[in-house]
N, C-alpha and C positions, 0 to 999 in steps of 0.2 A: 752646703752645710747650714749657712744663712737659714735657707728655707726649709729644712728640715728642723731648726730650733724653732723658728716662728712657727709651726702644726704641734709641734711639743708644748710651747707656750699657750697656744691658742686654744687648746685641748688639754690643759693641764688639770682640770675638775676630774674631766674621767677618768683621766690618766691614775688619777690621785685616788678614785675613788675604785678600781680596775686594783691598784698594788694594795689598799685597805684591806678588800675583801678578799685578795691572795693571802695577804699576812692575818688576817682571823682564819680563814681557812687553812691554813701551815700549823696555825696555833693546838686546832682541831680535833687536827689528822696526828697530830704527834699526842696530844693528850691521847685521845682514842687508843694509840697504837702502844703506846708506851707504858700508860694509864701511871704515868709519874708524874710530878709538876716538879721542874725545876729550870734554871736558867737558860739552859740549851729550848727549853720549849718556846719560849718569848727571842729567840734573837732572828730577825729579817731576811735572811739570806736567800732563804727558799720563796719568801715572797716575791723578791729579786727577780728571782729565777723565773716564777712564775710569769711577770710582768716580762722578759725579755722575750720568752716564748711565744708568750699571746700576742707579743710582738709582732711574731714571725706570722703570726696567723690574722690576724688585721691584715694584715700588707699584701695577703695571699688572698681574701676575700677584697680589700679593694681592688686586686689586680680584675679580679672575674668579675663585678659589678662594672667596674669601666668597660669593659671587654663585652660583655654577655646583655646588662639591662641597656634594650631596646628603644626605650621612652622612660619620658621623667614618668609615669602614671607608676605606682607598685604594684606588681603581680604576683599573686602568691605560689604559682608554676615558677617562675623564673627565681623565687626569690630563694624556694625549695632546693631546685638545682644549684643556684649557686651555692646555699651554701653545705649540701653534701657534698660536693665536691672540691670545696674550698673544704671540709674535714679530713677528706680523703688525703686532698695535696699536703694539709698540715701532720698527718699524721707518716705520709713518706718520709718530708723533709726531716720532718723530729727524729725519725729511724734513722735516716741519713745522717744527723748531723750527730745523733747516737752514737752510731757503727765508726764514724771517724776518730770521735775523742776516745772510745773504747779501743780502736786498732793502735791509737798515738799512744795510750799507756797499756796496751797488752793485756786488756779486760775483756775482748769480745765472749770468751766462755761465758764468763760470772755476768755478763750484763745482756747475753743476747740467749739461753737457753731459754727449753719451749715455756717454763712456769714465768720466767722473768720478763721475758718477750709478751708473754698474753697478761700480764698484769701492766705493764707501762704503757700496752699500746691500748688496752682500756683506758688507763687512766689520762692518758696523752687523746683519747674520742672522748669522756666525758667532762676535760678541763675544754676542748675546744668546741664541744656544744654548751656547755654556760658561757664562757668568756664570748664567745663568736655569739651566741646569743646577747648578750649584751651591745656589742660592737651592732650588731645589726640596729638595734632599737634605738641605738645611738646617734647612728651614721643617717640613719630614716628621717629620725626626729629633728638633728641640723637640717637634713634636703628639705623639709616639709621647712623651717623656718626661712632658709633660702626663699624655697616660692613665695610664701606667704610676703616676705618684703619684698620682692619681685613684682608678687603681683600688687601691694599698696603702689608701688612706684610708677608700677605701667598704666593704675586709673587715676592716679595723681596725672601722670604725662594725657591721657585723654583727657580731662575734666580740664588742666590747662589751655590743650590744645580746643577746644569747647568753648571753653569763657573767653580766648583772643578770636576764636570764629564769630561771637558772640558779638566785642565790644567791636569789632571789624564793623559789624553790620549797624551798629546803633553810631558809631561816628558820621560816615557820609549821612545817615539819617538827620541829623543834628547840624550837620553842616547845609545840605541842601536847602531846608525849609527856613535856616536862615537869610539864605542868599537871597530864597524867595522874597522874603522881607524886605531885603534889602535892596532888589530889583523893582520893588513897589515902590519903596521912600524914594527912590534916586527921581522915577516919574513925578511924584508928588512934590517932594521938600527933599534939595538937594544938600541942604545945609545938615537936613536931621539926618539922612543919609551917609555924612560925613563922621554924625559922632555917635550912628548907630557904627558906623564900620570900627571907627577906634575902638568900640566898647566892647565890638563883637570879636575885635582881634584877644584883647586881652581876656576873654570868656574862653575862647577857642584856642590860647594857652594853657588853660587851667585843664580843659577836657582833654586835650593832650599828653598831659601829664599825667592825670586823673586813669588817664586809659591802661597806664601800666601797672596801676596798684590794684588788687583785689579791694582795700576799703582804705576809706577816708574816715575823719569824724565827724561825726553828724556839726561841730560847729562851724567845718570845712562846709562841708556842703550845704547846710545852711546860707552858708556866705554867698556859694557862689548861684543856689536857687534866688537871692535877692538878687544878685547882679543880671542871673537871667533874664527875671522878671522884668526891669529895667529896659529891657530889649524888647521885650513884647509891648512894652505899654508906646514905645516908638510909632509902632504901627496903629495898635486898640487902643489907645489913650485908659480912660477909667471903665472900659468896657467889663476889661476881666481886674480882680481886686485878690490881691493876695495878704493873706494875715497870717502870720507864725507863732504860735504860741509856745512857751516853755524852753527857750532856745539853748540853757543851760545845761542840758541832757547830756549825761556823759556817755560814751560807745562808740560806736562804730556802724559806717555802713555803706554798702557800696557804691562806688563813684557813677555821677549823676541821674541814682533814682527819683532824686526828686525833681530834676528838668524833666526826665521824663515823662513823670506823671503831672506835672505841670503842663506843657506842653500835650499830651493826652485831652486832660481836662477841657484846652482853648481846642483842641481839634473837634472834637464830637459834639462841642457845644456853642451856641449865638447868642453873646453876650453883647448887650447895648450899653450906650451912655444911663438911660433912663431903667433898665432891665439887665444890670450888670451879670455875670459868673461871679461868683464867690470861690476862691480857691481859700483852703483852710488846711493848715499843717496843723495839728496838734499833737505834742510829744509829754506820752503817759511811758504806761511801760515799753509801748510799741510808739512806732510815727504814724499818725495816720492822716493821709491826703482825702479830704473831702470835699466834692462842689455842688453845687445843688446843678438840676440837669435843666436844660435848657433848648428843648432838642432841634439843631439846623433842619429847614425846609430843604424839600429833596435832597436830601444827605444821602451822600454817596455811602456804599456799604466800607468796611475796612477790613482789614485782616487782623489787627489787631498784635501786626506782628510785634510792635516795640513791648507791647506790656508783656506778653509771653517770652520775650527775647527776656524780661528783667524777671519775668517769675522762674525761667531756666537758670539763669548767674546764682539765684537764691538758690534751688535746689541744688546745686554745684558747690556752692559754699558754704552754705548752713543748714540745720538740721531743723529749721524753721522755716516753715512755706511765707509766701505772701498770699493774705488773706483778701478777697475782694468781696466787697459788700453794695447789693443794686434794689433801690425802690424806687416807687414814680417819680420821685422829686430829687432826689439824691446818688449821688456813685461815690463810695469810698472804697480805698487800697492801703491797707495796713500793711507795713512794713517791719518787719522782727528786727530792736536795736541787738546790735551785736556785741556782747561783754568780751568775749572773751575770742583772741584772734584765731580763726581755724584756718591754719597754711596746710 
């Protein structure tokens, strides 16, 4: 009964909107037939009626759509059959349930003769091709809403499942080439080794953390591209030089692109004491990472997997590409701030 109230609740528009156009229809048929206007013309009852019947006829065309359609896809063969024959059924039963109440008050003459018989079972085919029309367009246009948040849900579930494939890949990335660092100090200065490990532990809390939000805000990650940088200069001293400009910038953006394009910058490029890199953040309407180029002797090729790994997250989360910009002298990666959170 529960559950029978909550489909009555949950469908109360149509429901509401199904007994309206019974009662302007009642209103109608009785002007038409009567051609009087009086208080019997306006009163409900037969609207009533109407609505219990189509009742009976919803429930007899749901029975055959569960039953009969094959696949979610709609077919207009299948949809045809069902519902002539979901007419068919409604109009036995309505005879059926006709012939009883006419046997219980001793009316089968006056209510089942051949003129009265072919005017109710017309009328009882053409009340159940509009209402059962209606219910069809109905019961369609809920299914189509179904899939449709069905399917938002199920490329919400990939694009998640995508962007953890994603930061999976760009963690050990970030861990490794620190260790490397870290493997180098230990030979060289075992002391700076000990407060590259401190610094690098509390860094590799932050990406930890970092790893389970889609975005931080740019004065989060700000913070922790300085604290990065801090860790690179362990090894490079003033070789690579970082400046951030405008650090005030309000938004959003995802957790650590700018290590990574940091780190990018120091990989593809041979920065000295005397011939430093230049990394440069500037924040207008976009962030944009720029170094001037520097290019390592026999440089190995790359794949160039991390900055594709970060222009994939972006396409995954925003409706904004990252933009990359390359001349002889220069590689910039413009970043779109993110105003507004897209979950």
């Amino acid at each position: 009964m529960k559950k029978l109230l909550n489909t009555i609740y949950s469908n109360r528009h149509f429901l509401l909107f199904i007994l309206l156009f019974a009662y302007l229809q009642s209103v109608y048929t009785r002007i038409v037939v009567r051609r009087v206007i009086n208080a019997y013309i306006f009163t409900p009852e037969s609207a009533f009626a109407t609505l219990i019947s189509v009742g009976v006829l919803f429930l007899i065309l749901l029975f055959f759509i569960r039953n009969w359609q094959r696949s979610a896809v709609f077919g207009m063969k299948e949809m045809l059959k069902i519902f002539g024959v979901s007419l068919l059924t409604f109009l036995i039963t309505m005879k059926t349930i006709g012939f009883i109440i006419a046997f219980a008050f001793d009316n089968i003459e006056r209510n089942f003769n051949q003129q009265t018989l072919i005017l109710t079972s017309f009328s009882n085919l053409l009340d159940g091709f509009i209402y059962g029309s209606f219910f069809l367009a109905y019961y369609y246009y809920q299914q189509n809403i179904k899939k449709q948040k069905q399917l938002i849900i199920y490329n919400q579930a990939i694009s998640e499942s995508k962007i953890s494939q994603l930061k999976t890949q760009l963690n050990p990335h970030f861990l490794f080439n620190n260790l490397n660092v870290l493997d180098q100090l230990i030979e060289e200065d075992k002391n700076k080794a000990s407060e590259f490990l401190n610094e690098f532990a509390d860094i590799y809390r932050y990406v930890l953390q970092a790893s389970d939000k889609k975005f931080v805000t740019i004065k989060e990650e700000f913070s922790f591209a300085e604290h990065y940088f801090k860790l690179i200069q362990h090894k490079y001293g003033d070789a690579y030089q970082l400046v951030i400009e405008n650090q005030n910038s309000d938004g959003y953006i995802i957790p650590l692109s700018l290590q990574l394009l940091i780190e990018n910058a120091i990989q593809h490029n041979l920065g000295t004491v005397k011939n430093p890199v230049f990394i440069n953040i500037d924040t207008n309407k976009n962030i944009k990472v720029t170094n001037n180029y520097i290019a390592k002797r026999n440089a190995k090729s790359t794949s160039g997997r991390a900055l594709n790994n970060l222009k994939e997250q972006y396409k995954l989360l925003t409706r904004n590409p990252i933009e990359i910009q390359k001349s002889d002298s220069t590689f910039s990666v413009i970043i779109p701030i993110i105003h507004t959170l897209e979950q």
